[in-house]
C-alpha positions as a Markdown table, in Angstrom:
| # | Residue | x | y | z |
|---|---|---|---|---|
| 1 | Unk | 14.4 | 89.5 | 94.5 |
| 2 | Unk | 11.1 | 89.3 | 96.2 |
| 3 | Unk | 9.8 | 91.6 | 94.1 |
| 4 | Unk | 11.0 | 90.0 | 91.0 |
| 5 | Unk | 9.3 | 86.6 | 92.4 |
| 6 | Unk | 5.9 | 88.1 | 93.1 |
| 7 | Unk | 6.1 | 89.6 | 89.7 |
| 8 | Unk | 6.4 | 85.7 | 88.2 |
| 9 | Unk | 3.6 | 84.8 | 90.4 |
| 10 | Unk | 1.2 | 87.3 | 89.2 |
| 11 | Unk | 2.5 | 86.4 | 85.7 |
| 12 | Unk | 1.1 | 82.7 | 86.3 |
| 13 | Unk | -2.1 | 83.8 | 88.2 |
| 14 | Unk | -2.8 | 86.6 | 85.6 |
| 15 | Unk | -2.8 | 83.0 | 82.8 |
| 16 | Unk | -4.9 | 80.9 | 84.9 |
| 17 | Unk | -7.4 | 83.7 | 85.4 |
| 18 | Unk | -7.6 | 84.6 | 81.9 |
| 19 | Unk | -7.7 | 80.8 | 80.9 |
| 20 | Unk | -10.9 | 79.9 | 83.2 |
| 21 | Unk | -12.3 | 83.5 | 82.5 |
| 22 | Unk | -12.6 | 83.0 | 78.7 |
| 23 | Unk | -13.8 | 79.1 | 79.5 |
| 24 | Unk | -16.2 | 80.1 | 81.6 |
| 25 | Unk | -17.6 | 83.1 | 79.6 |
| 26 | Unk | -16.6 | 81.9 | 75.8 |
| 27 | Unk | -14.6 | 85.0 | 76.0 |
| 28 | Unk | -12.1 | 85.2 | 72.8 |
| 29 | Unk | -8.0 | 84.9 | 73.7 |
| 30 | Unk | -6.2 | 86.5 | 70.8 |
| 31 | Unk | -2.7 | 85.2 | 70.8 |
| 32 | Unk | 0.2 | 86.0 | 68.9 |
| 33 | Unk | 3.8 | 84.6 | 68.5 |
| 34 | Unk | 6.5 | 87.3 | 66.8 |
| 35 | Unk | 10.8 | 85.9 | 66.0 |
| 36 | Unk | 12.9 | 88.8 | 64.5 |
| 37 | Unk | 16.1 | 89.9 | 64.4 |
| 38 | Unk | 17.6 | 93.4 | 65.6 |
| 39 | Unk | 20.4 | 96.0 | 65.6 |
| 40 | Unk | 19.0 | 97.2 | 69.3 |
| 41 | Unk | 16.5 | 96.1 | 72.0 |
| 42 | Unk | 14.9 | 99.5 | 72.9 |
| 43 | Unk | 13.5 | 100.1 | 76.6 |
| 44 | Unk | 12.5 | 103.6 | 77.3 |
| 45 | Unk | 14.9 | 105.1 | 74.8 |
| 46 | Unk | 17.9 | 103.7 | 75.1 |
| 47 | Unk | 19.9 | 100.7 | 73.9 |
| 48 | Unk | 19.5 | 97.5 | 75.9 |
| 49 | Unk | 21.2 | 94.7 | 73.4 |
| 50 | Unk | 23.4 | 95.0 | 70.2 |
| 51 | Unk | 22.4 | 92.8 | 67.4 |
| 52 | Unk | 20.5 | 89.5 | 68.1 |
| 53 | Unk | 18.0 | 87.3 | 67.3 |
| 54 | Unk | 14.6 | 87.7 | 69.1 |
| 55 | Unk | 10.9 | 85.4 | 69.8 |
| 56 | Unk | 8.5 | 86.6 | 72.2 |
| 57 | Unk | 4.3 | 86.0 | 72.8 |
| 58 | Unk | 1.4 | 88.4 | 73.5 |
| 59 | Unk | -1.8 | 86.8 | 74.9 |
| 60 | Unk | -5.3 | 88.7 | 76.1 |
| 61 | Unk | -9.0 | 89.2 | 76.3 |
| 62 | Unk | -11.6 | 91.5 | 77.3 |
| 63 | Unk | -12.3 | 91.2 | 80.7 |
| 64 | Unk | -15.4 | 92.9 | 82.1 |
| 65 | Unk | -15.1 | 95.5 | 79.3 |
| 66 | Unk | -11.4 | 95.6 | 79.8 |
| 67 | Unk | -8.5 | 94.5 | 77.5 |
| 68 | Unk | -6.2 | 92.4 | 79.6 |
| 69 | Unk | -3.2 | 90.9 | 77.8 |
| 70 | Unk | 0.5 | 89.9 | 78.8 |
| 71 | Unk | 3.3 | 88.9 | 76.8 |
| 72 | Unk | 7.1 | 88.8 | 76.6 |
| 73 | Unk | 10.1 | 88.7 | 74.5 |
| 74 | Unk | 13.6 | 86.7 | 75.1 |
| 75 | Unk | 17.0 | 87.7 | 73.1 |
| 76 | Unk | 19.5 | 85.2 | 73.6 |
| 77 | Unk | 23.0 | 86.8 | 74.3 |
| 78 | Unk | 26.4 | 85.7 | 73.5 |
| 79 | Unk | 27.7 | 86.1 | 76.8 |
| 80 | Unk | 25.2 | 83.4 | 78.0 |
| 81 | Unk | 22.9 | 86.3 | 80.0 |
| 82 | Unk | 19.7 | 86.0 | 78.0 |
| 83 | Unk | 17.9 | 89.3 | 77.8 |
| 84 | Unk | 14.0 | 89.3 | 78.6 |
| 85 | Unk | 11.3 | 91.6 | 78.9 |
| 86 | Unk | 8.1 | 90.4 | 80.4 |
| 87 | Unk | 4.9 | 92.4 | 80.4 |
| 88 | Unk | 1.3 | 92.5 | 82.3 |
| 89 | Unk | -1.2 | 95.2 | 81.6 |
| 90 | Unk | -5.2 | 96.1 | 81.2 |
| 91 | Unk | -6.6 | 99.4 | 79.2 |
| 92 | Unk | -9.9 | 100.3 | 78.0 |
| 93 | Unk | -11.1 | 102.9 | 75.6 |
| 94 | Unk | -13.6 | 105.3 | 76.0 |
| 95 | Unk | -15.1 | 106.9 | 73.3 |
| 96 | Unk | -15.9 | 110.7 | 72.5 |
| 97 | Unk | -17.1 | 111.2 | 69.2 |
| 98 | Unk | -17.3 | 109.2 | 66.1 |
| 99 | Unk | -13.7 | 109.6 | 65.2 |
| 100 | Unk | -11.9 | 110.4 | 68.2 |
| 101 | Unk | -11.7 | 107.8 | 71.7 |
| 102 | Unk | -9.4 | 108.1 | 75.0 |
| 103 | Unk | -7.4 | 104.9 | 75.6 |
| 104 | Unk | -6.0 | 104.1 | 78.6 |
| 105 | Unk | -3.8 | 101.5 | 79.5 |
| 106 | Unk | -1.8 | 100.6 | 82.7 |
| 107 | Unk | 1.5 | 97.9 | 82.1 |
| 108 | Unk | 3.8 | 96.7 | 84.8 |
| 109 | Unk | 7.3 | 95.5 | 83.0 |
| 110 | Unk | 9.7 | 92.9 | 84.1 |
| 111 | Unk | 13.4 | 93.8 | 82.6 |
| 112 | Unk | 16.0 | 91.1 | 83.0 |
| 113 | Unk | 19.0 | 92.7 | 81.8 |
| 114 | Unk | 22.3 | 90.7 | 79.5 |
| 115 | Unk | 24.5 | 93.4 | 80.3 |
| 116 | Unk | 27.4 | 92.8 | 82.7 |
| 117 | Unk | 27.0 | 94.5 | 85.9 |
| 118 | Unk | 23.1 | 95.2 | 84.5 |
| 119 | Unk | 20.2 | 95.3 | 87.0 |
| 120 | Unk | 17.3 | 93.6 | 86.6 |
| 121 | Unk | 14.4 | 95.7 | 87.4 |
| 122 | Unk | 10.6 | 96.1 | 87.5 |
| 123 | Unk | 9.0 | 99.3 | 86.0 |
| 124 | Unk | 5.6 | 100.5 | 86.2 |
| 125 | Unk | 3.8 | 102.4 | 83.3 |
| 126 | Unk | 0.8 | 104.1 | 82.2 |
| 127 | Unk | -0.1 | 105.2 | 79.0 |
| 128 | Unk | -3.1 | 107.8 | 76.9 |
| 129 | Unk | -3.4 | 108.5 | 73.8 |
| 130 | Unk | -6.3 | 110.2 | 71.6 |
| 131 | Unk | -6.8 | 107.2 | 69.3 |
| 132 | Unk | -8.3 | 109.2 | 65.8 |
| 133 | Unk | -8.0 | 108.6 | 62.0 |
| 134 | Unk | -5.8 | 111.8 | 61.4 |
| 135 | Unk | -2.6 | 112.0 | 64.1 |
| 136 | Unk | -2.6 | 110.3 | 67.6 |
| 137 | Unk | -1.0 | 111.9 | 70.4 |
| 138 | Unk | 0.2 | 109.8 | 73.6 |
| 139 | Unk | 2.1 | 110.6 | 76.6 |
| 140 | Unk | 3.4 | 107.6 | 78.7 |
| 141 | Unk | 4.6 | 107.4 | 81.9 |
| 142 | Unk | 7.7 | 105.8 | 83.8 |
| 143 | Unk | 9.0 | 104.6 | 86.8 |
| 144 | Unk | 11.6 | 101.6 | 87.1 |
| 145 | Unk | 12.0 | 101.1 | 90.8 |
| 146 | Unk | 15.5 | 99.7 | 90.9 |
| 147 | Unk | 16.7 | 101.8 | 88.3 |
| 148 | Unk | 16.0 | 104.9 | 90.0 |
| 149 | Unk | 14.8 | 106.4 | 86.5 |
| 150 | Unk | 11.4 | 108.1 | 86.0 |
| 151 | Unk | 10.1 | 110.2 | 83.3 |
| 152 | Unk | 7.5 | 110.2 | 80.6 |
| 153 | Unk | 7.7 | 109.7 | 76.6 |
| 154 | Unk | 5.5 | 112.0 | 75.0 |
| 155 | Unk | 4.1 | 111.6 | 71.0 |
| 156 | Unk | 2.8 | 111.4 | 67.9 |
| 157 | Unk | 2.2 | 108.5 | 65.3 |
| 158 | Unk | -0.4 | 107.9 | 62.2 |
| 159 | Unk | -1.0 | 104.3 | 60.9 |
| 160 | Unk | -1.4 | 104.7 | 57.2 |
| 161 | Unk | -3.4 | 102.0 | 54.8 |
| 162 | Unk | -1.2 | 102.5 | 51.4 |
| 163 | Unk | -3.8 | 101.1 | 49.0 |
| 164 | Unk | -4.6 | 98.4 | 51.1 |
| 165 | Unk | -1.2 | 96.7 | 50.1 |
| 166 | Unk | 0.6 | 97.9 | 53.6 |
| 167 | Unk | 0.1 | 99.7 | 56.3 |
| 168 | Unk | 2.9 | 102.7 | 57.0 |
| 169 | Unk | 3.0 | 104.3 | 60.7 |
| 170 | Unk | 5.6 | 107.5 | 60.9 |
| 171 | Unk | 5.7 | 108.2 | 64.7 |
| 172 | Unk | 8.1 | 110.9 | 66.3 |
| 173 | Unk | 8.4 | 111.1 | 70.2 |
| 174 | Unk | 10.7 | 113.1 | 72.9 |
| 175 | Unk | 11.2 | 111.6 | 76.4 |
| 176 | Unk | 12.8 | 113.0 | 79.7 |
| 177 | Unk | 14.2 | 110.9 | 82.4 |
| 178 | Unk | 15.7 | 111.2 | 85.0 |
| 179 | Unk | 19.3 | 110.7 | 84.3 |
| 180 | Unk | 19.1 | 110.6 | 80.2 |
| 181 | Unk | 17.0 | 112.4 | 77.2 |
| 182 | Unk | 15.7 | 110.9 | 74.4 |
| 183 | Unk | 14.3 | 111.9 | 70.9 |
| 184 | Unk | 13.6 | 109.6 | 68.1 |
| 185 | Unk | 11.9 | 109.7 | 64.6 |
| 186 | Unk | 10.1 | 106.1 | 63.6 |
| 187 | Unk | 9.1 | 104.7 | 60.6 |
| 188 | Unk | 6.9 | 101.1 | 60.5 |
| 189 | Unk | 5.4 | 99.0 | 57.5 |
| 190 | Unk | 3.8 | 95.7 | 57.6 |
| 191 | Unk | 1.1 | 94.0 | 55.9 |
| 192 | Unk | -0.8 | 91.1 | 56.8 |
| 193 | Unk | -1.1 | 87.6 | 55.1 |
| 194 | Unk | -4.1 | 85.3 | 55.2 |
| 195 | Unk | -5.5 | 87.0 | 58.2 |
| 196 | Unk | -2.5 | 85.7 | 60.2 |
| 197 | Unk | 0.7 | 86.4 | 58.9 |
| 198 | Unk | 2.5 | 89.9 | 59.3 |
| 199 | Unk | 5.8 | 90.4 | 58.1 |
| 200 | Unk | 6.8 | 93.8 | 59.2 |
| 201 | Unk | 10.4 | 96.5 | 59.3 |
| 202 | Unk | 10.6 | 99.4 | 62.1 |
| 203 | Unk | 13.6 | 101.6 | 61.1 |
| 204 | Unk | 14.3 | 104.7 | 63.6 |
| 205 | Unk | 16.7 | 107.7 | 64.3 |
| 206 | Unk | 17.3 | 107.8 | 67.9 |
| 207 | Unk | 19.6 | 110.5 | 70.1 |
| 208 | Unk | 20.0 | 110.6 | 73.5 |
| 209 | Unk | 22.5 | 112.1 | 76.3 |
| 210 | Unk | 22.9 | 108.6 | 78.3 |
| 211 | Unk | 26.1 | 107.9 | 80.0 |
| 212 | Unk | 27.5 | 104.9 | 79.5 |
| 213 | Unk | 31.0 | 106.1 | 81.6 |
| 214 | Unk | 28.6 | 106.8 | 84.2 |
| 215 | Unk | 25.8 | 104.1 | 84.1 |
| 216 | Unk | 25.2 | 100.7 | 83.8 |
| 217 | Unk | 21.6 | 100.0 | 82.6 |
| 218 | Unk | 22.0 | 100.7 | 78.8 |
| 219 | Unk | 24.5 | 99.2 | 76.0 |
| 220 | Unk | 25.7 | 102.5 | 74.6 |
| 221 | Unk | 25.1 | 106.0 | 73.6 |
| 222 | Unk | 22.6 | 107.0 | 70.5 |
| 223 | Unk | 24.0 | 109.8 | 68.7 |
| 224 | Unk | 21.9 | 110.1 | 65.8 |
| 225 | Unk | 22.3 | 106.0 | 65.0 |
| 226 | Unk | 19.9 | 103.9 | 63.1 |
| 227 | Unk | 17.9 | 101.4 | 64.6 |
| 228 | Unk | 16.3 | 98.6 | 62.6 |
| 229 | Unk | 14.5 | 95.4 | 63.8 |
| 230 | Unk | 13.0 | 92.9 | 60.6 |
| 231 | Unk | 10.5 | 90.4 | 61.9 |
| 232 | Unk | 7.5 | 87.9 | 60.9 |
| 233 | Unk | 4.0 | 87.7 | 63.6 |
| 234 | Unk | 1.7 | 84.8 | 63.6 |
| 235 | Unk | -1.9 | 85.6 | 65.0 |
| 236 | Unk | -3.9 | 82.5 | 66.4 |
C-alpha cells in the first residue's frame, strides 16, 4: 500500500511539474483522450478483463530534450472492481544515421486489478527499439514487484502508409516470464481525421502457457484466441 500511495503522488507531482515546466518554457503538452471497447485488456501477454468498455488519457512534453508523458486507462467491471492501468515514463531518441535512431524509454506501471482475489501491483519497464522505415525491432523489459513475474517481450512491427488513406502496422513478438510464455501475431489500422481524430482496430492471435488453476493475476488462458479492441482518439 505504501508503494501504491507514493506511486499516486508522483502521478500528481509528475502533472504539476509538467504544467509549470511548459508555462514557464512555452513548451508544447500534447494530449490525447482514447474510449473503445474490447474482447481483452492485455498486460504483458496475458488476459486481464473479458469484454468491456474502456476511456483512458495520455499527456506529455519534451523536457530538457526528453519526452515525458503519463497517461492511464479505466475499464469499468461488472463486478463493481473497476480495472485501471496508470502509467509514468520519459525516453529520448538518439539518432544514428539518416534512417535508423535508438529509442529509449523507461515506464513505471500502476496495475489495479477487477479480478477477484487479483493483486494490485506496480511494474517497472524499460524499453529499445531501432526506430527505421523498413522493420523495427524492440525488446522490453519487466518486472512487477508484487507479482513476482519478470521477463522481457522481444519484437518486430512496421507501420505502413497505404496510399495515405490508412496506416497498417503488422507486429509479431515472443515474451518469457517468469511463471507464463507468450507469443502473439498483431495487426493495427487507423487513419486520422482533421488532424485530430483517429479511429483505429488492433486484432491479434495470442498463445500462452499461463495457469489460471494455479494463478491469480490473469482472466484466462490464450490458446490461439483472437483479440480485438475497436476504438476512436481525440488529439488536443
Amino acid at each position: 500500500m505504501p508503494m501504491i500511495k507514493s506511486f499516486k503522488l508522483l502521478i500528481v507531482s509528475i502533472l504539476a511539474s509538467v504544467a509549470v515546466f511548459a508555462a514557464d518554457n512555452e513548451a508544447p503538452i500534447n494530449a490525447s483522450v482514447t474510449a473503445g471497447y474490447n474482447n481483452h485488456y492485455i498486460v504483458n501477454g496475458l488476459a486481464k478483463t473479458g469484454g468491456q468498455g474502456f476511456a483512458g488519457f495520455t499527456i506529455g512534453t519534451a523536457y530538457f530534450g526528453v519526452d515525458t508523458y503519463l497517461g492511464g486507462v479505466v475499464l469499468p467491471d461488472s463486478n463493481g472492481l473497476d480495472e485501471s492501468h496508470w502509467n509514468i515514463g520519459a525516453g529520448k531518441s538518439f539518432k544514428i544515421t539518416e534512417n535508423f535512431s535508438l529509442r529509449a524509454d523507461l515506464q513505471a506501471l500502476r496495475h489495479q486489478s477487477a479480478i477477484v482475489g487479483g493483486r494490485n501491483s506496480i511494474e517497472i519497464a524499460p524499453k529499445i527499439a531501432l526506430v527505421n522505415p523498413y522493420v523495427t525491432p524492440y525488446l522490453r523489459g519487466s518486472h512487477d514487484f508484487h507479482l513476482g513475474q519478470s521477463g522481457y517481450i522481444v519484437g518486430l512491427e512496421r507501420p505502413t502508409d497505404v496510399f495515405g488513406w490508412f496506416t497498417v502496422t503488422p507486429a509479431v513478438e515472443y515474451g518469457k516470464f517468469t511463471d507464463y510464455d507468450v507469443v502473439a501475431a498483431k495487426i493495427g489500422v487507423s487513419r486520422t481525421f482533421f488532424n485530430h481524430m483517429t479511429p483505429y482496430v488492433d486484432v491479434g492471435w495470442y498463445d500462452n502457457n499461463f495457469s489460471p488453476a494455479k494463478y491469480n493475476f490473469a482472466a484466462q488462458e490464450f490458446s490461439g484466441d483472437i483479440v480485438a479492441v475497436a476504438g476512436v482518439r481525440w488529439t488536443f
